[in-house]
Biotite code that builds the C-alpha atoms (Angstrom):
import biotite.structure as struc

atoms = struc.array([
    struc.Atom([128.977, 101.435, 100.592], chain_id="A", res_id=1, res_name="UNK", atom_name="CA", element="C"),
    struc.Atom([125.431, 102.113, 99.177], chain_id="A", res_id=2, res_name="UNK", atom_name="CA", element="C"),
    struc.Atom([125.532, 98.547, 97.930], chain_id="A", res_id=3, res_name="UNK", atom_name="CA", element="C"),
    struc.Atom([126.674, 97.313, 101.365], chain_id="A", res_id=4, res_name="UNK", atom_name="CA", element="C"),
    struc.Atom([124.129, 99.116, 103.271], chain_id="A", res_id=5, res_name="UNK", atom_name="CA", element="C"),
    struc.Atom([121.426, 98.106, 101.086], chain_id="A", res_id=6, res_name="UNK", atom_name="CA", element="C"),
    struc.Atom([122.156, 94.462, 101.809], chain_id="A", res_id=7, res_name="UNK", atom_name="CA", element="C"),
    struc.Atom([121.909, 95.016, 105.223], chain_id="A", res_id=8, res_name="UNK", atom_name="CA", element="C"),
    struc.Atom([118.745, 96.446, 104.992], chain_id="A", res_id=9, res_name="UNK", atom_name="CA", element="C"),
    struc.Atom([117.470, 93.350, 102.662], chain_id="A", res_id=10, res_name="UNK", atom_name="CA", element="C"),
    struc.Atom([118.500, 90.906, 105.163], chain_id="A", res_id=11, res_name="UNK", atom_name="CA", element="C"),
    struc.Atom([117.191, 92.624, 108.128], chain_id="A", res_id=12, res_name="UNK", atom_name="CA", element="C"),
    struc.Atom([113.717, 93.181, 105.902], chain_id="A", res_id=13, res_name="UNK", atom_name="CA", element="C"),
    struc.Atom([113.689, 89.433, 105.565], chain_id="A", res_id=14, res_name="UNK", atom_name="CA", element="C"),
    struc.Atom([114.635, 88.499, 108.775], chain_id="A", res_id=15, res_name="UNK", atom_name="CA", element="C"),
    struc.Atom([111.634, 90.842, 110.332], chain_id="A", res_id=16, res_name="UNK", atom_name="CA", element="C"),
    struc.Atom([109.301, 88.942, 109.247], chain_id="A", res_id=17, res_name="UNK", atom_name="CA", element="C"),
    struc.Atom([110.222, 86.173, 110.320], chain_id="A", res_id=18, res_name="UNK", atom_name="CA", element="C"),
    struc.Atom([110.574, 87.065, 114.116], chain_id="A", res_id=19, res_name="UNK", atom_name="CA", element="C"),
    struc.Atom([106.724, 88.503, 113.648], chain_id="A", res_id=20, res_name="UNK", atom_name="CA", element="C"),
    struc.Atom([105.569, 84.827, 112.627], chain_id="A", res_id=21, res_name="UNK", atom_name="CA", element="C"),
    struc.Atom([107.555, 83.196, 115.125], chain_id="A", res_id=22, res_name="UNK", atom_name="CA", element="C"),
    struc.Atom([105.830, 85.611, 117.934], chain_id="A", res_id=23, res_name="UNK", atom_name="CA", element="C"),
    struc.Atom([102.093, 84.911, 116.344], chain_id="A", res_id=24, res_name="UNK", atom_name="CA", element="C"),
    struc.Atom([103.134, 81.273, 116.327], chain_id="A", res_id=25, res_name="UNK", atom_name="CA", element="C"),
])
């Protein structure tokens, strides 16, 4: 569980970012 959660929260992490420099851009 711990595991799967923190995988979720690594992708989302990574994926945030990318939505900010797509809204700058």
């Amino acid at each position: 569980m711990n595991v799967d959660t923190n995988e979720k929260i690594l992708m989302i992490d990574l994926c945030t970012p990318i939505v900010d420099i797509k809204n700058e851009a």
